[in-house]
C-alpha positions in Angstrom: 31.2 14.9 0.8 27.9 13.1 -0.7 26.6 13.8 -3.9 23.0 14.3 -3.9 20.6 13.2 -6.3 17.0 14.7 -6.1 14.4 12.7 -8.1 10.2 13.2 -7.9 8.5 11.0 -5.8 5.4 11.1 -3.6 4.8 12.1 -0.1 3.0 9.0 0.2 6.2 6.8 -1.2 9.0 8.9 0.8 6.7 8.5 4.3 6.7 4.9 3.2 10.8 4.6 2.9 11.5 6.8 5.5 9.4 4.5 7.7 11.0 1.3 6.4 14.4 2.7 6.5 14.0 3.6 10.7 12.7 0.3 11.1 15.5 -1.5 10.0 17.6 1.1 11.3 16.3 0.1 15.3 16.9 -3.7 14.7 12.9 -3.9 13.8 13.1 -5.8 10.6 10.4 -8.8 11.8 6.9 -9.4 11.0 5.8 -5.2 11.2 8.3 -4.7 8.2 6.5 -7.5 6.5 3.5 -6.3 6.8 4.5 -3.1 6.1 5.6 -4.4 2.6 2.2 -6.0 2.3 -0.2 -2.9 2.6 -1.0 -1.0 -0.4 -2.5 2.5 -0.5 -5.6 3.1 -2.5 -3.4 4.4 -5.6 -1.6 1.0 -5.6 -4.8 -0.6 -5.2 -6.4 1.3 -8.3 -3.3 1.0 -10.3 -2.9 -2.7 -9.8 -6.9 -3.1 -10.6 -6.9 -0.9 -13.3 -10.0 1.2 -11.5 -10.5 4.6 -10.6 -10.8 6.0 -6.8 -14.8 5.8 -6.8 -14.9 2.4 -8.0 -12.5 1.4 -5.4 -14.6 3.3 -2.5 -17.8 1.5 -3.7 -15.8 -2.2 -3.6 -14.7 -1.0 -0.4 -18.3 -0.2 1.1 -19.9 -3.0 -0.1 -17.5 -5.3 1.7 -15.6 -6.9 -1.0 -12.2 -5.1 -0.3 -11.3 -4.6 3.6 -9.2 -1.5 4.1 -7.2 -0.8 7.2 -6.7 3.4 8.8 -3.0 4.1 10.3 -3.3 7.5 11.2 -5.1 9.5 8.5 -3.8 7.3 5.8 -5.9 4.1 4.2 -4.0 1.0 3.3 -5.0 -2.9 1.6 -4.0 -5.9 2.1 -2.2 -7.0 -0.9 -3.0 -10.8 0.0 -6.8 -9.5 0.5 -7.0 -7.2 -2.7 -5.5 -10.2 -5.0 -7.9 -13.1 -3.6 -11.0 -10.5 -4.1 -9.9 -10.6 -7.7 -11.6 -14.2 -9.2 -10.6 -15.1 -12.9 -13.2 -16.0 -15.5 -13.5 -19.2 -17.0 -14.9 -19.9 -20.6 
């Protein structure tokens, strides 16, 4: 028998791993589990930018962040959220 170990975690995490874990599971482990790994939801994005969820909406309308709709869900591109981001120079 299994032991069972139940820790917290999102809806939006589990849906994620679940999905991930099926693909390899059907011999799909190509470029859609790549790119999979590459999209980041909007609480990743804000996280990583260290902005809240209206700042993020009002980059996203104005065109400087692209974000991509997979069902009801809305995902970045990591590649796309990290070259929107330009250092300073002094």
């Amino acid at each position: 028998m299994h032991n069972l170990i139940l820790t917290p975690v999102s809806v939006e995490e589990l849906t994620e791993k679940i999905a991930l874990r099926t693909l390899e599971l059907l011999g799909c482990k190509n470029e859609q589990t790549e790119k999979a790994n590459d999209l980041m939801t909007r609480k990743e994005v804000c996280d990583l930018l260290s902005i809240n969820f209206s700042t993020l909406w009002k980059h996203t309308k104005s065109g400087k962040l692209k974000s991509f709709g997979l069902g009801n869900r809305v995902f970045y591109s990591r590649e796309q959220v990290l070259q929107a981001v330009k250092p300073l120079n002094f």
